[in-house]
Structures are given as structure tokens and as C-alpha cells.
DONURO-683041 format. One line per 4 residues: number of its first residue (from 1); for each residue x, y, z of N, C-alpha, C. Coordinates in nm, 3 decimals, always signed. Layout:
// DONURO-683041
NUM	X/Y/Z/X/Y/Z/X/Y/Z  ... $
***
This chain:
// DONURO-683041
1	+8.061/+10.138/+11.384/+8.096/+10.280/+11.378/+8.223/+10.300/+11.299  +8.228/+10.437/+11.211/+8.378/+10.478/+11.128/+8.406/+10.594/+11.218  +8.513/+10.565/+11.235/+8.649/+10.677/+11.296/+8.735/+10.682/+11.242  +8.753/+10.827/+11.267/+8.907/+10.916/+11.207/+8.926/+11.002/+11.289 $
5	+9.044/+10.980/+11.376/+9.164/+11.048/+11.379/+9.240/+11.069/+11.389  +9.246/+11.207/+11.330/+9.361/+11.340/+11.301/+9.404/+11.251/+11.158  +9.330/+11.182/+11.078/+9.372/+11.139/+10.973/+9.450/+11.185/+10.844  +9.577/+11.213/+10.787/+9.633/+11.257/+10.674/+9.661/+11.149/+10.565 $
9	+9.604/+11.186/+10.448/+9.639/+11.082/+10.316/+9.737/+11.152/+10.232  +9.849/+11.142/+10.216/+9.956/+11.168/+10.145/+9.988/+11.089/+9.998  +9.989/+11.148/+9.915/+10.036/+11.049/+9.789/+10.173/+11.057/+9.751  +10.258/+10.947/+9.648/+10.358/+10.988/+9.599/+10.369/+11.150/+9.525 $
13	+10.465/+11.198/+9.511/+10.478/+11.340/+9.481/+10.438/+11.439/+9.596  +10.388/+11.445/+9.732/+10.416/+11.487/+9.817/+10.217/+11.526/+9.798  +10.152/+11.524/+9.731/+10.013/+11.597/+9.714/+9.899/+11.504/+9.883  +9.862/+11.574/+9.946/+9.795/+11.583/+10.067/+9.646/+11.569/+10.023 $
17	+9.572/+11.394/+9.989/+9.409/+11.433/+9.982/+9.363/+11.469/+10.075  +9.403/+11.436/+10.228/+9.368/+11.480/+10.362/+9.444/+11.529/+10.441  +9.403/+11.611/+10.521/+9.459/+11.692/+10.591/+9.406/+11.653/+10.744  +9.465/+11.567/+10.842/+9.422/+11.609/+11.018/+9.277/+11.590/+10.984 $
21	+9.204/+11.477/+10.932/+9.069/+11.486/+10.927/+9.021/+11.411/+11.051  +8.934/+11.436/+11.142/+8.846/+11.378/+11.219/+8.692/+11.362/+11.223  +8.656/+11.240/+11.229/+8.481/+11.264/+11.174/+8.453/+11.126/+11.257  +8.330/+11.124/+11.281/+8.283/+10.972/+11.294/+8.113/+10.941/+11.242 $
25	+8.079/+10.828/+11.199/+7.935/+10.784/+11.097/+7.917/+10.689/+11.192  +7.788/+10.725/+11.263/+7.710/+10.612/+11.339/+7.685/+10.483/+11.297  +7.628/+10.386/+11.351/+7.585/+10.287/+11.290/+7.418/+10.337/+11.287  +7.392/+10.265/+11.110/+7.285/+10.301/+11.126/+7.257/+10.473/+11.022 $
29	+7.321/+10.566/+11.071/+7.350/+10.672/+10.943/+7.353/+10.679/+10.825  +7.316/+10.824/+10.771/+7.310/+10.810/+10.616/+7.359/+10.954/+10.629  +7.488/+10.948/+10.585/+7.612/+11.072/+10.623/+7.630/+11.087/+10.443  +7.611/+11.273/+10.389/+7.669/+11.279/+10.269/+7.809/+11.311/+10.293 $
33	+7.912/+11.303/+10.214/+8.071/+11.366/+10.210/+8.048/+11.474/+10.061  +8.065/+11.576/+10.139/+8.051/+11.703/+10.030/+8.159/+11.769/+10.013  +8.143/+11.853/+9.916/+8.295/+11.925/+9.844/+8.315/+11.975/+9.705  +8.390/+12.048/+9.685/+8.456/+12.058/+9.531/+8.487/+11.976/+9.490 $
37	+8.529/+11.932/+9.364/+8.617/+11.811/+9.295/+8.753/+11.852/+9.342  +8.820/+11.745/+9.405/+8.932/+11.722/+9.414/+8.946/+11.757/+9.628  +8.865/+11.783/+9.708/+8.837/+11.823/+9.829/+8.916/+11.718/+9.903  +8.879/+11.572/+9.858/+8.912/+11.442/+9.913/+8.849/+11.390/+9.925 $
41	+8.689/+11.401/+9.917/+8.580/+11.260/+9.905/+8.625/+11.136/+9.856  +8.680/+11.135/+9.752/+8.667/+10.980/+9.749/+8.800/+10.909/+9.804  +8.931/+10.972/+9.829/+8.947/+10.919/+9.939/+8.923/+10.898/+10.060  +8.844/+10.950/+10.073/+8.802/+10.976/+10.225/+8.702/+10.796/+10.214 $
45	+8.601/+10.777/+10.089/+8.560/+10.602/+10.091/+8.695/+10.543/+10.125  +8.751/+10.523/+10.059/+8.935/+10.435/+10.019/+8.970/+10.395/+10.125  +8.956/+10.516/+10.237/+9.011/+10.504/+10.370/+8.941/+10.396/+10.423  +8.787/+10.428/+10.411/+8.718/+10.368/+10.529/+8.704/+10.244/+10.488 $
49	+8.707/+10.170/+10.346/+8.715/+10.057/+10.296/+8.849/+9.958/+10.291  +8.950/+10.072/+10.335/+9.074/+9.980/+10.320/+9.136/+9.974/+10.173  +9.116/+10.042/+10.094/+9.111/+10.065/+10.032/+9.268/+10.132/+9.972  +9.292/+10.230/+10.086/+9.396/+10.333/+10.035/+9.412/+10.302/+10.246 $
53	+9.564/+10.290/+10.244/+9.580/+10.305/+10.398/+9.633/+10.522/+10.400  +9.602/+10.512/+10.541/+9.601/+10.665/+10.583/+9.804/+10.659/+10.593  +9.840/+10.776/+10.512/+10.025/+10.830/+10.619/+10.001/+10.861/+10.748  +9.890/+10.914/+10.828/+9.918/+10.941/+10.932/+9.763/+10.925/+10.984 $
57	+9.751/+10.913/+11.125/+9.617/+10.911/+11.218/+9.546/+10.733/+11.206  +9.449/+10.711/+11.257/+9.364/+10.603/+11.294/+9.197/+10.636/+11.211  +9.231/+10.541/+11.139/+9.120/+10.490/+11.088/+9.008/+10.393/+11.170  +8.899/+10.418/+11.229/+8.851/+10.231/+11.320/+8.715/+10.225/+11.254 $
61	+8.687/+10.111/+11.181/+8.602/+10.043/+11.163/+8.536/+9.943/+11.236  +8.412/+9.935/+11.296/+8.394/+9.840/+11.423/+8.499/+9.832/+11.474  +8.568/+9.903/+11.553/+8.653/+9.906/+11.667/+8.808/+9.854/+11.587  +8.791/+9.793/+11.455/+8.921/+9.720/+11.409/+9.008/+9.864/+11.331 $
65	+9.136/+9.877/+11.327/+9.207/+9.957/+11.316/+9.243/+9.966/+11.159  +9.156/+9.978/+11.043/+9.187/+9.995/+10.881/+9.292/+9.995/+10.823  +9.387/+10.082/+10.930/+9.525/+10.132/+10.834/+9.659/+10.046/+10.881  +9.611/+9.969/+10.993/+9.696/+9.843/+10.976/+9.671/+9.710/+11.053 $
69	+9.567/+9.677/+10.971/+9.539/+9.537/+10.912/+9.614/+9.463/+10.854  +9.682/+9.366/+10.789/+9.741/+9.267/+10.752/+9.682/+9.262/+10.609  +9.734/+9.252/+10.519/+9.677/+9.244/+10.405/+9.563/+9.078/+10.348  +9.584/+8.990/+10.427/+9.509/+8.891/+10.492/+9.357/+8.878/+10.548 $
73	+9.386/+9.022/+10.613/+9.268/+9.016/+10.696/+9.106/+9.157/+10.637  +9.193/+9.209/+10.503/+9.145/+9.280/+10.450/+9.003/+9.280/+10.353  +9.026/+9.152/+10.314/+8.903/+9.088/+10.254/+8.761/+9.042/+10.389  +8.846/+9.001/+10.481/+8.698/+8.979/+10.599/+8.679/+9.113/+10.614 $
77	+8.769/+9.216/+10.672/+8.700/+9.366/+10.690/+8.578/+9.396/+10.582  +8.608/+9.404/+10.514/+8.575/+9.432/+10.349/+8.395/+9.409/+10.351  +8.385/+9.250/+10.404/+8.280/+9.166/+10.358/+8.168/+9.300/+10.455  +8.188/+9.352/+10.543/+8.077/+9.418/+10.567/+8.058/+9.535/+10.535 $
81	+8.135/+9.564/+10.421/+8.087/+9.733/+10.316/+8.038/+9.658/+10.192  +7.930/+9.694/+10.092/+7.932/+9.724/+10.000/+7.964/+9.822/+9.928  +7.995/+9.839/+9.806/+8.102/+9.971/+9.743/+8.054/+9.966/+9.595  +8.005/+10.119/+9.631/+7.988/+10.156/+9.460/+8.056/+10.226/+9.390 $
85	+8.121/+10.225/+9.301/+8.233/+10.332/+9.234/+8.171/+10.418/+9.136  +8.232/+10.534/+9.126/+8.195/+10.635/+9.028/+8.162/+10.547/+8.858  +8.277/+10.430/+8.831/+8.264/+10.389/+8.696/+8.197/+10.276/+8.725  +8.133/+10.206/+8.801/+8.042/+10.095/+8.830/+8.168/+9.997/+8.850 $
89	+8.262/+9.923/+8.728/+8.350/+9.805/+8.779/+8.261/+9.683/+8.716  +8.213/+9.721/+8.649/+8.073/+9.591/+8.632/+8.195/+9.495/+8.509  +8.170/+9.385/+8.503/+8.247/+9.306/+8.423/+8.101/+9.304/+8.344  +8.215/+9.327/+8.191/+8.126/+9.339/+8.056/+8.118/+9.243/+7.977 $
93	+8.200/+9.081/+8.036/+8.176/+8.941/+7.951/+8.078/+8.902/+8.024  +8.039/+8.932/+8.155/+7.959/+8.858/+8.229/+7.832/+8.917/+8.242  +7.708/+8.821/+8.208/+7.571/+8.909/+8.261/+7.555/+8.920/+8.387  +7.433/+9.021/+8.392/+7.376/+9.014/+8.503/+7.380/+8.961/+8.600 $
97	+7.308/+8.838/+8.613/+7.334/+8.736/+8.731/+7.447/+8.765/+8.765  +7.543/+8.700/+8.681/+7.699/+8.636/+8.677/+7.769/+8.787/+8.779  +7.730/+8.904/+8.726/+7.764/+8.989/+8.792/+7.746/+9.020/+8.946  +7.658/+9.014/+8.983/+7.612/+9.026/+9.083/+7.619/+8.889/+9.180 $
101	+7.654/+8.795/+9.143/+7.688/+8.659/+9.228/+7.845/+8.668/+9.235  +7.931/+8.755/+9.162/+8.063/+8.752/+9.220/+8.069/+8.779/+9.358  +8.060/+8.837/+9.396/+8.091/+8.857/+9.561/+8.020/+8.758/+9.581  +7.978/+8.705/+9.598/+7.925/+8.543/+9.694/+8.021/+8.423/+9.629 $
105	+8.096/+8.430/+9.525/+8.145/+8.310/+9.492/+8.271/+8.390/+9.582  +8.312/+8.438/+9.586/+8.440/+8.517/+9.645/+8.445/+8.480/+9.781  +8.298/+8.522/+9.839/+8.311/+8.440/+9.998/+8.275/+8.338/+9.993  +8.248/+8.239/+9.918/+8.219/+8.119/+9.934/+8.060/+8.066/+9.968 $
109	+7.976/+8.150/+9.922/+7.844/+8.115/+9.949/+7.822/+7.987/+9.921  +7.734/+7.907/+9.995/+7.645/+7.790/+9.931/+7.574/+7.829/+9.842  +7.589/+7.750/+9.686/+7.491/+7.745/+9.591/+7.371/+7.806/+9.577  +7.304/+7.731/+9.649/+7.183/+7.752/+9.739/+7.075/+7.883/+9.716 $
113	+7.213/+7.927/+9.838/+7.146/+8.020/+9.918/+7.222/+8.186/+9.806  +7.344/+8.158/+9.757/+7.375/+8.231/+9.694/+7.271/+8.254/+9.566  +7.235/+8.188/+9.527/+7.126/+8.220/+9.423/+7.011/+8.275/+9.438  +6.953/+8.255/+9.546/+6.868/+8.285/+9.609/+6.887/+8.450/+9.645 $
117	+6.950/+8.464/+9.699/+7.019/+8.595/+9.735/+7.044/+8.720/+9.627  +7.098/+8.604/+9.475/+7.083/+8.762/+9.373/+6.980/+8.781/+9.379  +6.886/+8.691/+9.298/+6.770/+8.697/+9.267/+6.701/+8.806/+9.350  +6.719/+8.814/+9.483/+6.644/+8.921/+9.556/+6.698/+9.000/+9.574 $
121	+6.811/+9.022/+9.563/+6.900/+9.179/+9.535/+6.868/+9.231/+9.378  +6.829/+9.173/+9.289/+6.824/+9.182/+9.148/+6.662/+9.234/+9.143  +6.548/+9.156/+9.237/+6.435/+9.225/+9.241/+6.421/+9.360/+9.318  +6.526/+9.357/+9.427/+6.521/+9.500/+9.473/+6.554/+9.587/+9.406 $
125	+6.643/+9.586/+9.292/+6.670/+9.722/+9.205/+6.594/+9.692/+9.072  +6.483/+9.619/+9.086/+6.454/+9.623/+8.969/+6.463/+9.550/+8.839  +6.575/+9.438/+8.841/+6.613/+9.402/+8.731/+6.617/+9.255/+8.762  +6.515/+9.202/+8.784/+6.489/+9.048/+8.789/+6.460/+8.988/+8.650 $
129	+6.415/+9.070/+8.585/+6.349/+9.023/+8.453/+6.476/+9.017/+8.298  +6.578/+9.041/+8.390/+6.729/+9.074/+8.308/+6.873/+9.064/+8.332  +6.853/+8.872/+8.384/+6.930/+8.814/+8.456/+7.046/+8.761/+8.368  +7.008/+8.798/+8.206/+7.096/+8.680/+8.134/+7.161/+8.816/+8.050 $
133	+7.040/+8.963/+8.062/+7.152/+9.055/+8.003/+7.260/+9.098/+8.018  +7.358/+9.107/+7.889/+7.480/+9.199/+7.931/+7.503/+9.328/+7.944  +7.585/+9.357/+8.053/+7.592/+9.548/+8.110/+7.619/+9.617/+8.019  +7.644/+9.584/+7.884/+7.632/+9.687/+7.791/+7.517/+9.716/+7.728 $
137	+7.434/+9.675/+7.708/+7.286/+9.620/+7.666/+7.203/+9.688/+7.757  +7.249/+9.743/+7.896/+7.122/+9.821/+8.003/+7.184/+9.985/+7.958  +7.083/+10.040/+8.022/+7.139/+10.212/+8.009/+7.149/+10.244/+8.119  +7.218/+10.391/+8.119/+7.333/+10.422/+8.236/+7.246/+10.415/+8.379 $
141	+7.097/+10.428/+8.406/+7.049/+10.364/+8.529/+6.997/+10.232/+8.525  +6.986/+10.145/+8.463/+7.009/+10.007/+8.500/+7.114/+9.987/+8.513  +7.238/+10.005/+8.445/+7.382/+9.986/+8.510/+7.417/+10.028/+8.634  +7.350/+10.169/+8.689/+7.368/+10.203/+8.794/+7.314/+10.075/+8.940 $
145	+7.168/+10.046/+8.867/+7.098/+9.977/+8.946/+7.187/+9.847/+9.014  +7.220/+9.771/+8.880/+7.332/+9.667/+8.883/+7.404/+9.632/+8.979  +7.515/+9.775/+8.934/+7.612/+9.808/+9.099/+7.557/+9.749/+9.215  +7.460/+9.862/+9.235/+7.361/+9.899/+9.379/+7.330/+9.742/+9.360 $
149	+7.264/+9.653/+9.327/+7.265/+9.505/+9.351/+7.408/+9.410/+9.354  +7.490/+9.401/+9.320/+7.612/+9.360/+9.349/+7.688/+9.384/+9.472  +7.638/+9.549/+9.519/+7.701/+9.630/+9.651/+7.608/+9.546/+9.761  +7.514/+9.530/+9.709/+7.441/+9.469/+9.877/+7.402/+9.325/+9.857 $
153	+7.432/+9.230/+9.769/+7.406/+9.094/+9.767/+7.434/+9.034/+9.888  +7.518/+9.099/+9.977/+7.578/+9.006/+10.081/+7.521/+9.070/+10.158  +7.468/+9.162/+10.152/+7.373/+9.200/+10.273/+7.464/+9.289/+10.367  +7.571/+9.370/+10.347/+7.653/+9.437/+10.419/+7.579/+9.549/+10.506 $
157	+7.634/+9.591/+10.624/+7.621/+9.714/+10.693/+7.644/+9.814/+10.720  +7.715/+9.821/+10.560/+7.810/+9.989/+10.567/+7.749/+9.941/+10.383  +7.699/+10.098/+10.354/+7.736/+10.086/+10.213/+7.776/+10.204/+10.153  +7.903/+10.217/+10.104/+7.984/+10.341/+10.085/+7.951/+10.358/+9.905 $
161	+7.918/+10.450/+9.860/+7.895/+10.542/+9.766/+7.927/+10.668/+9.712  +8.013/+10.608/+9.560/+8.095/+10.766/+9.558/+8.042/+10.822/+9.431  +7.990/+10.916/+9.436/+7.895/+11.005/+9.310/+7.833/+10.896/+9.228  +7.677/+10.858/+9.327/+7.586/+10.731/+9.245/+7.493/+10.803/+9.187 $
165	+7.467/+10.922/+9.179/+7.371/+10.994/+9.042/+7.490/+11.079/+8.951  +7.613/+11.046/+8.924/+7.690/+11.140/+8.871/+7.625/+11.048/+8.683  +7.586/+11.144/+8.623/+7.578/+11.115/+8.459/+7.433/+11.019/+8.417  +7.349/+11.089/+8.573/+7.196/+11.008/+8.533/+7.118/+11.115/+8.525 $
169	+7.025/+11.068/+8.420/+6.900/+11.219/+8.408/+6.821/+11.225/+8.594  +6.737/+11.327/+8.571/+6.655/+11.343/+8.710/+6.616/+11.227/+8.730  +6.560/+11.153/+8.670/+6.411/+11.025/+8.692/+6.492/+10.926/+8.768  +6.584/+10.855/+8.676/+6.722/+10.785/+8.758/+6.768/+10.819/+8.894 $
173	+6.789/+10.952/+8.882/+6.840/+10.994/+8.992/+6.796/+10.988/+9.128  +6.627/+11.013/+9.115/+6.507/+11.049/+9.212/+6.494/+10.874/+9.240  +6.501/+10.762/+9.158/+6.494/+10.632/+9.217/+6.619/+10.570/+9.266  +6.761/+10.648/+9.225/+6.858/+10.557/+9.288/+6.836/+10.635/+9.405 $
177	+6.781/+10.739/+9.436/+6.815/+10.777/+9.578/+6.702/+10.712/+9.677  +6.593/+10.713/+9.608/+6.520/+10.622/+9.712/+6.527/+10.449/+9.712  +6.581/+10.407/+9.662/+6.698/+10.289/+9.715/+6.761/+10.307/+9.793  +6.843/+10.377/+9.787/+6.977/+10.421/+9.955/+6.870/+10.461/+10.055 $
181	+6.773/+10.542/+10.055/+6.704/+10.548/+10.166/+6.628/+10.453/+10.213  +6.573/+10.328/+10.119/+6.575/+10.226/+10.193/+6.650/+10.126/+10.264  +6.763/+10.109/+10.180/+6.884/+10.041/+10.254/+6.894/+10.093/+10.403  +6.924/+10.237/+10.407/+6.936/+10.306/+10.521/+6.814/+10.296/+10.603 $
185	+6.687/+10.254/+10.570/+6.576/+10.285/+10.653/+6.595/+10.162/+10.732  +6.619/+10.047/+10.658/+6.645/+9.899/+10.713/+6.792/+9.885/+10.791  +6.845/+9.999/+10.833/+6.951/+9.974/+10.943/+7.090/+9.968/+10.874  +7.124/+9.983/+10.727/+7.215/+9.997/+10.659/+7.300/+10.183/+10.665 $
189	+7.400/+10.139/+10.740/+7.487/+10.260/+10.747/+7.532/+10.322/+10.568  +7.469/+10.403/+10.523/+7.509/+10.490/+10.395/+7.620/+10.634/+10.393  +7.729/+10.610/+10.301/+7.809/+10.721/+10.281/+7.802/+10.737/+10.152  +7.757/+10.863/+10.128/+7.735/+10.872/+9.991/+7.860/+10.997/+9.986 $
193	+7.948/+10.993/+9.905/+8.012/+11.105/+9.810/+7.940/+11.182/+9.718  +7.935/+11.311/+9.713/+7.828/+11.367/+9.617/+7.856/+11.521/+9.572  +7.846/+11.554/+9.524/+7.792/+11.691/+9.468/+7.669/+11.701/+9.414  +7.568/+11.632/+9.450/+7.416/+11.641/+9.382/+7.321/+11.703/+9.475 $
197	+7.330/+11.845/+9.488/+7.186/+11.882/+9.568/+7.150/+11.857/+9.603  +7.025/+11.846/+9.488/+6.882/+11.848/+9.480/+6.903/+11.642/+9.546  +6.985/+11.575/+9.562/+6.966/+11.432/+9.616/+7.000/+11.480/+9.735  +7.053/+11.575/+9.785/+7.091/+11.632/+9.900/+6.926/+11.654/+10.024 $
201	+6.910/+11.730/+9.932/+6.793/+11.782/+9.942/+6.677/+11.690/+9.934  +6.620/+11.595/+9.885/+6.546/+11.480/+9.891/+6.578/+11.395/+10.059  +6.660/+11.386/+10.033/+6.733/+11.253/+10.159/+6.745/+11.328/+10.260  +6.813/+11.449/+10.306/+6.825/+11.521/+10.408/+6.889/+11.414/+10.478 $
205	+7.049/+11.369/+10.495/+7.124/+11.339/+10.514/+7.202/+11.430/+10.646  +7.265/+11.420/+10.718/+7.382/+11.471/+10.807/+7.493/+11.485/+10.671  +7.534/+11.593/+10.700/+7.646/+11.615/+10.594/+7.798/+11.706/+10.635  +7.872/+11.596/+10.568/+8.060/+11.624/+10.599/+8.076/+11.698/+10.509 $
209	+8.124/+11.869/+10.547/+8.166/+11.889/+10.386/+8.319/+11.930/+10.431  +8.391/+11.899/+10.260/+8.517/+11.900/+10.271/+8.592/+12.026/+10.224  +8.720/+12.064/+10.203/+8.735/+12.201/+10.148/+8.943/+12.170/+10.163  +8.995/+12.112/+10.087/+9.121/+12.119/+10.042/+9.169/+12.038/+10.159 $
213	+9.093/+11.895/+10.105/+9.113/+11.798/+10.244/+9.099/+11.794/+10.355  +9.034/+11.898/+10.397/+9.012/+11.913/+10.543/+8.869/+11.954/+10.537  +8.824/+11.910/+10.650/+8.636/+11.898/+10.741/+8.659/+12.052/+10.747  +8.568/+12.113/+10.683/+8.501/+12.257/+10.721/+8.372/+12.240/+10.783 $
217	+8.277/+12.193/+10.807/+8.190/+12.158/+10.902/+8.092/+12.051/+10.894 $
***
């Protein structure tokens, strides 16, 4: 389970992404975070990833306390979100594979089983057949896809998502979303960040919406 509260995110220069936010995402949920640009969605991921610690209130992730953790202990929190970013993050010397097996060399997978593991995160989005291509070489939804295989190689139980149809035509759009609804159908807790409708509207999600950092309903 994610908890917040009375959470405030403060930045240098005094600017407030959150305001006294309180919310909580079941296990198991597929919760959108809605809003204007600039509301606080994507801090509001930051938070729950550890990402960005909160100035004020309680963050709890499985019962463990986010906003003060040990900087040590931040990488085991970690291992059970996958995380997709608005710009993907994809390393552009490295193919495919190579991409998507970072997080397993990071925790230390066996060989093995780590290989084993892209390979079937790589057939779940699709892109088994384009293990040696480089991420500049796919278009903007196979890159998307990519991500979405890199985010769940490890098989995590939170997978946080911040605008994953932002700059894809419809067709893209209509298949990255039924990906997250399978993740989510198979017991994977989903937070998607969004301003996309009509994906709104497909998924029929529980939805947080935000309004000058603060939960309006």
C-alpha cells in the first residue's frame, strides 16, 4: 500500500508542488493522478519512489516510511517499483537487450535467469525480434514499449507511470494502455500520471485529480 499524509513538497525558491496532500493506492490498483500541467503529478511519482523526499508529512510504502530512509536503503525500496519517465531514460549506446537487462545487472541477477527474464519482458511488449536494435532505430512506440520492458523486468509490484501516451499517435496509445491493464490485471499496482482522456476512458481507472498541488477529489 502508498500513503500520504498531510504531505507538502517544497522546492528551493520557496515554490510548493504539494500542498497537505493525503491519498492512499491499494495494492493491486490502477489509480490515474490527474491535473493541469504543473498541479504536482509528477511529483507526486518522486515521492512515492523516493525519488524526491517530502518537507513535510509521511510518505509509507509497504508500511516503510519513504521520506526517511537512509540513502542505503533506497535502492532495496526501489527494487519493487518499476518507473517510467516522461523522456524514457533509455541509454542510446546500448541496444535493446543491453537496455532492458540493466536493472538485473544492478541487482545482481544470475546470468541465467536474468536473460531469461528480458527475453520475456521483451516478448511481452512486443519486441523480441529486436534485441540487438538501437533505441534510436525504433519509433516513438517501440521506444515507449522498451521502457514498459525495462520497468517490469524484475517483475515489480508497483509500477509508477508519468504521461506514457504523451507524443504517441492513437494506435500506440490504445496498445500501451492495454499493457498497463494487463500488468494491473495480473496483480501489479499501476499509477499512471496523465492528461489523456480518452486512456482515461478506455481503462476506467479510480482517479486522483490534482489542482495547485492539492487533491480536489
Amino acid at each position: 500500500m502508498i500513503s500520504f499524509s498531510n504531505v507538502t513538497k517544497r522546492y528551493h525558491g520557496g515554490h510548493e508542488a504539494l500542498k497537505a496532500v493525503s491519498l492512499e493506492v491499494q495494492p493491486g490498483e490502477m489509480v490515474f493522478i490527474t491535473g493541469h500541467s504543473g498541479a504536482g503529478k509528477s511529483t507526486l511519482l518522486k515521492l512515492m519512489a523516493a525519488i524526491e523526499r517530502p518537507t513535510a508529512g509521511t510518505v509509507l510504502v509497504n508500511g516503510q516510511n519513504a521520506g526517511s530512509l537512509r540513502a542505503s536503503a533506497v535502492p532495496f525500496m526501489r527494487r519493487n517499483f518499476g518507473l517510467m519517465f516522461q523522456d524514457h531514460k533509455l541509454l542510446y549506446d546500448r541496444n535493446v537487450y543491453q537496455n532492458v537487462m540493466l536493472p538485473l545487472d544492478i541487482i545482481g541477477y544470475d546470468a541465467a535467469d536474468a536473460a531469461r527474464r528480458v527475453r520475456a519482458a521483451l516478448d511481452k511488449v512486443g519486441l523480441l525480434g529486436k534485441e540487438k536494435a538501437m533505441p534510436v532505430t525504433l519509433s516513438g512506440g517501440e521506444q515507449q514499449r522498451l521502457a514498459i520492458a525495462r520497468a517490469i523486468v524484475h517483475r515489480p509490484s508497483i509500477l509508477l507511470a508519468d504521461e506514457p501516451t504523451a507524443n504517441l499517435d492513437s494506435a500506440y496509445a490504445v496498445e500501451l494502455g492495454e499493457l498497463l491493464r494487463s500488468f494491473n490485471q495480473v496483480g501489479v499496482t499501476v499509477v499512471i500520471a496523465t492528461h489523456d482522456e480518452q486512456l482515461q476512458a478506455r481503462l476506467q481507472p479510480r482517479c486522483i485529480v490534482l489542482a495547485q498541488g492539492r487533491v480536489v477529489t
